[in-house]
N, C-alpha and C positions, 0 to 999 in steps of 0.2 A: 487360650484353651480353658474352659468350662468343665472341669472333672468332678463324673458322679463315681462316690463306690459303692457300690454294694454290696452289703456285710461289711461296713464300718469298725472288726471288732479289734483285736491286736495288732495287725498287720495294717489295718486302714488306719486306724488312729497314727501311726507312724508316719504312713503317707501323706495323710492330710497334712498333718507339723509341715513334715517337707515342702510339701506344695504351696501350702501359703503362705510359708516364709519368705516363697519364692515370689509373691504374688497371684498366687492361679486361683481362682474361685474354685472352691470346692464344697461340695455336699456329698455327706454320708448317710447313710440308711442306716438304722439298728433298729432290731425287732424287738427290744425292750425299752418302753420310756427310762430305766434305770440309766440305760447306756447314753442318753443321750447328752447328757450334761459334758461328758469323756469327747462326745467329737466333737460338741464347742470349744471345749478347751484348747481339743489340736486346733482350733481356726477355721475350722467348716462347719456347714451349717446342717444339722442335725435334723432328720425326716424319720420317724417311728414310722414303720412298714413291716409289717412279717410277710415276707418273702413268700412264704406258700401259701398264702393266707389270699396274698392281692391278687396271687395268680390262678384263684379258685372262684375267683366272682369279675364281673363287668365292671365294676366300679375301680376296684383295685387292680384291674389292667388298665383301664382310662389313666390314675392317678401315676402308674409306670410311665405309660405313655408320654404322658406333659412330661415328669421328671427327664425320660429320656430326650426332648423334643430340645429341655431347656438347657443340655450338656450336650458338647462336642467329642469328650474324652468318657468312655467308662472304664471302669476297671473290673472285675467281676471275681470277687472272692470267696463266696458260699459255695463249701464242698459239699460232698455226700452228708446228706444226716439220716440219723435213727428214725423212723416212724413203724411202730406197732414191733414187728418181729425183723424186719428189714429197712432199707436203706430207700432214699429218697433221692434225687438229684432233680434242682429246677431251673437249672441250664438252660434245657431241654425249653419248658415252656415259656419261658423268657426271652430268647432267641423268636420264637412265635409271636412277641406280643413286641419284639423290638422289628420284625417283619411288618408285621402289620400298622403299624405307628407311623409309618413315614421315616421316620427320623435315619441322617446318615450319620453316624460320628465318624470324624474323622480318625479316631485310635478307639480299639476294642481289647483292652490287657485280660486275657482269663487266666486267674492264678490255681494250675494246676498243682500237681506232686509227681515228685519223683517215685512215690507210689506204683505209676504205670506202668514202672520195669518190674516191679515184685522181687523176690527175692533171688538174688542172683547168685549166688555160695561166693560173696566177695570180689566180683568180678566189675572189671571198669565197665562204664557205663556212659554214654554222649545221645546227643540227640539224634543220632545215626541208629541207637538200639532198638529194635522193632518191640512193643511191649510182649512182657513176662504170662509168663502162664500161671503163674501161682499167686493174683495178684490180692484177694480177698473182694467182699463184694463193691468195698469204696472205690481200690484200684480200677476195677469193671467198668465201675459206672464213670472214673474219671477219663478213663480209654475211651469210651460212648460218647461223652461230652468233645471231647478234643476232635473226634472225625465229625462231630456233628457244627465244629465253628469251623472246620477247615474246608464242608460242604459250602456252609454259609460265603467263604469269602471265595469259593470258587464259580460258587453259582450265581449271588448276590455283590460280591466284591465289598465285602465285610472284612474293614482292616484289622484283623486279627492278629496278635502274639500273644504269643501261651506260655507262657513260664514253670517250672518246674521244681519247682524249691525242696529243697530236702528236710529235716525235720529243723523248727521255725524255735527259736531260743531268744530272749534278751530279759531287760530289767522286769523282774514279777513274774518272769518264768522259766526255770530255768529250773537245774538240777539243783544248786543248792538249796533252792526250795526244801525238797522232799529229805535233803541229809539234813537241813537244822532239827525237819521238825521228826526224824527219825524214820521216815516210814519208805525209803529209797533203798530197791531190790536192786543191782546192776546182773542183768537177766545174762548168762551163760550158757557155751554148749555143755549137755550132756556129759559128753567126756570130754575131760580137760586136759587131751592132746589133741582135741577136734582145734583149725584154725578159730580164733575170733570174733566174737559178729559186730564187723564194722561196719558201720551206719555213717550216714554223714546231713551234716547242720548248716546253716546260716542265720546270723542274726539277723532280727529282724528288723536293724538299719542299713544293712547291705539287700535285704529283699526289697525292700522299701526304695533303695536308690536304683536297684534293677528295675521294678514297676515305674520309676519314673523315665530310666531312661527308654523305657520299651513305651512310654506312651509320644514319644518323638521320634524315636531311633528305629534302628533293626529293620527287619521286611516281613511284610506282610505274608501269614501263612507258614510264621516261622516257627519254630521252638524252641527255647531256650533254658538250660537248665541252671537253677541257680542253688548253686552250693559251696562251700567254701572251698581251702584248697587243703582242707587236711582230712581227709577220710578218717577214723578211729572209732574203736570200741567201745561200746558202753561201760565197760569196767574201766577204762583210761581215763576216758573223760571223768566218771563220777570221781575215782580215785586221787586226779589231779586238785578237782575241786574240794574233796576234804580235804588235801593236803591245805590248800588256801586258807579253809575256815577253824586246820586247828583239830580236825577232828579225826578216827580213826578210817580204814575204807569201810566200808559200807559189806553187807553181809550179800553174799552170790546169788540168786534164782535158777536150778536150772531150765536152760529152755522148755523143756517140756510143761514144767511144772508153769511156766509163765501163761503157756497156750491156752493151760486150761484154766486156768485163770483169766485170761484175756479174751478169748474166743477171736472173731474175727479184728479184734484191735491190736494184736500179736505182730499184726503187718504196719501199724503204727510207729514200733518203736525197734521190732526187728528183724527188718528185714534186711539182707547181707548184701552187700553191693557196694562197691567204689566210685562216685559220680563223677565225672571231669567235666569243670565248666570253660576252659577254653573257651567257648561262643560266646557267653556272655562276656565278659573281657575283653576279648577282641575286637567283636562286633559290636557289642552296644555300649563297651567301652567303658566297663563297671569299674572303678577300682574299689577293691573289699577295704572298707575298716577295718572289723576283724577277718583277717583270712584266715584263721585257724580257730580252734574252741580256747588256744592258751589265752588269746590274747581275750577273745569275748565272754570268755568265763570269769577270767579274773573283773572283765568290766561290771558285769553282771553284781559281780558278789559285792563290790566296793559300792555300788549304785543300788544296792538293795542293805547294805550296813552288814553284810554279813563276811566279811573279811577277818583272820583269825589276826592273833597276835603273834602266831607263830610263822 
């Protein structure tokens, strides 16, 4: 297999490593010549493309085309982005210009978010859950994208899995980041007999072995959520991690105050919901490196030097 990705940026870089370790020819797309040096180095072969860019002229849908014509596997990682006062999503016309091209791959991975349940007041979550109503405008637009490739493989037989990652963590990003360099709120409810707002994570070498196994594995038209196995709080998690680095916990935000501070990105970091990946495990047969944040936090901090002495 021939695998393109698209939006080569954290999560592709990871995959690519994977991939050509493994031997699979791979090319990634980034929209910055800066970035491109980052997916030589994983082992794939680097194509400067801004994404909204190529799909706004003839030329750069032609240049799509051949890329797609000349890969059997994509993977499709560009979320919602910011444009003017609102949100973008180019799914949408992507899907148009992979219609129109001919081309069939035989695996189609769109990496979604667990986003599209919204905020749930802590409540477990599978891919049984019809999406949330409070999901912000990314969540919208990532619900929009999902029924519009599950049309695709209904109507066109577009092998589709959709993946569902919860909030994406490893080396170079990650919460110890924000506590060395001091500027790490761990966001809270209001009143602090309200339950917790537990969020849940994967690193991003278990999302990375998910996308690989879903571009051979699973069934088509499916979903898969990928999260670890330990749901927790933002104040736990951060908490655990200063404990690592030696340093105090970290000063509280309450939610509200984060909102407005955050505006529609409040559903980024906290929104309440417990996700259970069962499917992906079973089915596509993941085993997590880190299954929890203990073990991936601590990997994180010792791989980034920031490990305390205490």
């Amino acid at each position: 297999m021939r695998v393109l990705i698209i939006g080569c940026g954290f999560t592709g870089r990871v995959l690519a490593r994977r991939l050509s370790a493994a031997g699979t020819p791979v090319t990634g797309t980034v929209r910055d010549p800066a970035g491109a040096e980052a997916v030589e180095a994983a082992g794939a072969k680097a194509v400067v493309l801004d994404l909204g860019t190529a799909l706004e002229g003839a030329a750069g849908r032609e240049a799509l085309a051949k890329l797609l014509a000349d890969h059997d596997g994509v993977v499709f990682t560009v979320g919602p982005m910011r444009r003017g006062d609102g949100f973008v999503d180019f799914l949408p016309p992507f899907l148009e210009v992979l219609a129109s091209s001919g081309a069939r791959p035989d695996a189609f991975v769109y990496v979604s978010s667990t986003g599209v349940y919204g905020d749930r007041g802590g409540d477990w979550v599978d891919e049984a859950t019809p999406p949330g109503a409070d999901l912000g405008p990314r969540g919208a637009l990532r619900v929009a994208a999902e029924a519009a490739l599950m049309a695709a493989w209904r109507e066109r037989g577009l092998p589709v899995r959709v993946l569902r990652p919860a909030g994406i963590y490893g080396p170079g990003r990650h919460v110890g980041l924000r506590l060395a360099a001091g500027t790490y709120r761990a966001i809270e409810p209001d009143d602090p007999a309200a339950p917790p707002l537990t969020v849940n994570r994967i690193h991003v070498e278990d999302l990375a072995a998910a996308i690989e196994a879903a571009l051979t594995g699973g069934a088509a038209g499916e979903a898969y959520v990928a999260a670890d196995d330990r749901p927790a709080s933002l104040r736990e998690v951060a908490d655990y991690a200063a404990g690592l680095m030696g340093l105090p916990p970290p000063p509280g935000e309450p939610l509200s105050v984060a909102r407005a501070r955050l505006g529609a990105d409040i559903h980024l970091v906290a929104d309440r919901k417990r996700c259970r990946n069962t499917k992906l495990k079973e089915v596509l047969g993941v085993r997590l490196a880190y299954p929890t944040y203990v073990e991936g936090i601590r990997a994180c901090l010792e791989a980034d030097g920031l490990l305390g002495s205490a």
